[in-house]
C-alpha positions in Angstrom: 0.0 0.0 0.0 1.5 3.0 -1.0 2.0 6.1 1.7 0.1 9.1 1.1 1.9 12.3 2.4 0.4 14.5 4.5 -0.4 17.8 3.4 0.6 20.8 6.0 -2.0 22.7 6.9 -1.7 26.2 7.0 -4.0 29.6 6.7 -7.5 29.5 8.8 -8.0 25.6 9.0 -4.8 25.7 10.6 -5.6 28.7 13.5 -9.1 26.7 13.9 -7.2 23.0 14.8 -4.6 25.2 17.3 -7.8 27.1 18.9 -6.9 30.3 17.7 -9.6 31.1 15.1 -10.3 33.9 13.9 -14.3 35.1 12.4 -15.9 31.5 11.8 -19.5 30.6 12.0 -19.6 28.2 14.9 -18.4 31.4 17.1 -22.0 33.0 16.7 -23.8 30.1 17.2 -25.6 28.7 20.2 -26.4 26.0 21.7 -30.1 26.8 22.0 -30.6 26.0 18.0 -30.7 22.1 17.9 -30.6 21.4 13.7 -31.1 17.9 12.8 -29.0 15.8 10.1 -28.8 12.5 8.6 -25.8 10.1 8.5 -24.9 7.2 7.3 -23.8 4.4 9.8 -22.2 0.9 9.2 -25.1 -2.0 9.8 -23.4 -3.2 13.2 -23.5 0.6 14.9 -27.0 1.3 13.7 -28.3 -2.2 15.1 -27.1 -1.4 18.4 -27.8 2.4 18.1 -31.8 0.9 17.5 -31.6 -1.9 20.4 -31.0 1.2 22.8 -34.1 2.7 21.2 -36.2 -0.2 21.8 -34.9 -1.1 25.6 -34.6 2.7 26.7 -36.6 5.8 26.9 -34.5 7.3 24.4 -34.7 7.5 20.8 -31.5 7.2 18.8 -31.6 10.8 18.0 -32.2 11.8 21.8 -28.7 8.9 22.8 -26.1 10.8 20.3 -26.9 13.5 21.2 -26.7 13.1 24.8 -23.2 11.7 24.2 -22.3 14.5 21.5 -23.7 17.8 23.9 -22.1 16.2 27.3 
């Protein structure tokens, strides 16, 4: 398998990884606005994601994102 070489990163990607960014759009967000989204899981993660469903309270949206917002 050939090696791939990593690209430096540099300009505002780089001040955003190190903390120190700059005018981006997650800074005027808040965490009041919940926006949904759809992803696409392997089989196995799903299944279980689903048997948490069905043997909790929770739905599978309402379990990621109680491990995503904590």
């Amino acid at each position: 398998m050939k090696r791939v070489p990593k690209i430096p990163v540099s300009g505002p990607e780089d001040r955003f990884i190190k903390g120190q960014a700059g005018q981006f759009p997650c800074n005027e967000a808040t965490e009041r606005v919940m926006i949904p989204f759809n992803s696409r899981l392997p089989e196995p993660l799903h299944l279980k994601l689903r048997y948490i469903a069905e043997n909790t309270p929770l739905s599978m949206h309402a379990f990621v994102c109680r491990l995503s917002c904590s």
